[in-house]
C-alpha positions as CSV (number, residue, x, y, z in Angstrom):
1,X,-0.4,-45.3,20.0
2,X,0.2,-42.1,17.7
3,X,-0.7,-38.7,18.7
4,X,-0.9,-37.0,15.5
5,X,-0.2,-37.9,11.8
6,X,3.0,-36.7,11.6
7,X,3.7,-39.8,14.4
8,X,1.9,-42.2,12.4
9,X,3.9,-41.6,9.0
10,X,7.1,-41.6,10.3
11,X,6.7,-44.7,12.2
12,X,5.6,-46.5,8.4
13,X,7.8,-44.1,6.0
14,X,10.9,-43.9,8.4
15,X,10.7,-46.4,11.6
16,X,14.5,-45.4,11.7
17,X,13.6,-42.3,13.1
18,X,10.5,-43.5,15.2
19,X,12.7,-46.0,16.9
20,X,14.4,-43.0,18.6
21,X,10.5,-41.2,19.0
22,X,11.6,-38.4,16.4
23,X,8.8,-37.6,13.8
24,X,8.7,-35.8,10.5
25,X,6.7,-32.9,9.8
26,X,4.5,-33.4,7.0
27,X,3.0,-30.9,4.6
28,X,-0.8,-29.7,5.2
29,X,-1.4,-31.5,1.9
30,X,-0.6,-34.7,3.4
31,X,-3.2,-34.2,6.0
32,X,-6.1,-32.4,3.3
33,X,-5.6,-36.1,1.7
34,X,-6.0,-38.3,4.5
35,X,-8.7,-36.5,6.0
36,X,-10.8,-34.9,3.7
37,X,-9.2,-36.5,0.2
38,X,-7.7,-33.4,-0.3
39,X,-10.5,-31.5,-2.3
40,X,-12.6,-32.1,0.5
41,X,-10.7,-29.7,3.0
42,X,-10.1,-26.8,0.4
43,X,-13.5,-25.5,1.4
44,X,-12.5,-25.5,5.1
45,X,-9.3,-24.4,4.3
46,X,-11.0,-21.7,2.1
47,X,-13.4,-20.5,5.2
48,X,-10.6,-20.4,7.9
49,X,-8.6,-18.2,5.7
50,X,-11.4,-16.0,4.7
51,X,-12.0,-15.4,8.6
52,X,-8.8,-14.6,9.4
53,X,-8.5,-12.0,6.6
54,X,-12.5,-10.9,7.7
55,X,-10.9,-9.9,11.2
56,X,-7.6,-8.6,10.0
57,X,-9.3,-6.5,7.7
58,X,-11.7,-5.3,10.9
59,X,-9.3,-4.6,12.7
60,X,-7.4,-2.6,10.0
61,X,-10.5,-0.1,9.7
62,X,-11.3,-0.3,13.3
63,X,-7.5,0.0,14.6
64,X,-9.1,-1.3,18.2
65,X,-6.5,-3.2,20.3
66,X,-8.7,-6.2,20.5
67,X,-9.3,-6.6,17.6
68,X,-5.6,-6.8,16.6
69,X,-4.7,-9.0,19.4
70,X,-7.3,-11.4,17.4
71,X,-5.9,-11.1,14.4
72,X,-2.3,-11.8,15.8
73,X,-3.4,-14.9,17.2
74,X,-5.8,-15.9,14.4
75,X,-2.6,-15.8,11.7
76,X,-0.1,-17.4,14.1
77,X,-2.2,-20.5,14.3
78,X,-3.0,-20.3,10.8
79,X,0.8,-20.4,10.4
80,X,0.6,-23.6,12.8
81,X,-2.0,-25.4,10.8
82,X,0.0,-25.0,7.9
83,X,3.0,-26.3,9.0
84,X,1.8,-29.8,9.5
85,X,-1.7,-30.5,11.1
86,X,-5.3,-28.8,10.0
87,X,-6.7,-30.7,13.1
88,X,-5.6,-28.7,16.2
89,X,-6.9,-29.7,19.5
90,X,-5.6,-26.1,20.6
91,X,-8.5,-24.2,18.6
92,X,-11.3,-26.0,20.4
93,X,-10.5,-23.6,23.7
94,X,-8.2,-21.4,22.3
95,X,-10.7,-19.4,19.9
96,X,-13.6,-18.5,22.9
97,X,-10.5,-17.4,24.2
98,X,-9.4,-15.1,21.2
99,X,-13.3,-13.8,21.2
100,X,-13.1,-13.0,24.8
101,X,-10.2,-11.1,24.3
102,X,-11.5,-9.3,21.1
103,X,-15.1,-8.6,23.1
104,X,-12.8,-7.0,26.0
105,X,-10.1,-5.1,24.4
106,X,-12.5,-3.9,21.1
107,X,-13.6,-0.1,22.7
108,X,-9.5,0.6,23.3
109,X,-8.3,2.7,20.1
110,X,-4.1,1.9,19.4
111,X,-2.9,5.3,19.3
112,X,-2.4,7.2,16.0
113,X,0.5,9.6,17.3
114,X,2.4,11.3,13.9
């Protein structure tokens, strides 16, 4: 019957609003504690951010347009998982996706015209 948590809370915290199918966006917390009991999903938390900043940083001493493109896409959906839901069906085809891009695109330099 619910999608996603954020469907699930409203319709028990605020069936006013899931009468009409609106939902409330909920906090990442919310999810870390009904998932993983909260502590349980600050190590995965903890690894997701430390490979976004891995590829951001490669791509900061590499300056290759792949690897950029990666790191764009890595942060956006890191800005998506924080905004309400740690479990993203998206990232399950989304991130082969980002490596073929990466693979692809890493031997083409972003210019460094002063």
């Amino acid at each position: 019957m619910y999608y996603d948590m954020n469907h699930m809370l409203t319709d028990y915290y605020y069936p006013e609003a899931w009468e009409i199918r609106a939902t409330e966006q909920w906090p990442v917390e919310t999810d870390m504690y009904l998932n993983f009991y909260f502590l349980g999903g600050l190590p995965l938390v903890s690894l997701y951010l430390i490979l976004v900043s891995s590829v951001y940083s490669y791509a900061q001493k590499n300056n290759s347009l792949g690897a950029w493109v990666a790191a764009l896409l890595m942060l956006i959906y890191m800005i998506s998982h924080l905004r309400g839901s740690l479990y993203n069906h998206t990232d399950f085809y989304l991130y082969p996706y980002i490596f073929i891009i990466f693979f692809m695109l890493r031997k083409f330099p972003l210019s460094t015209a002063k």
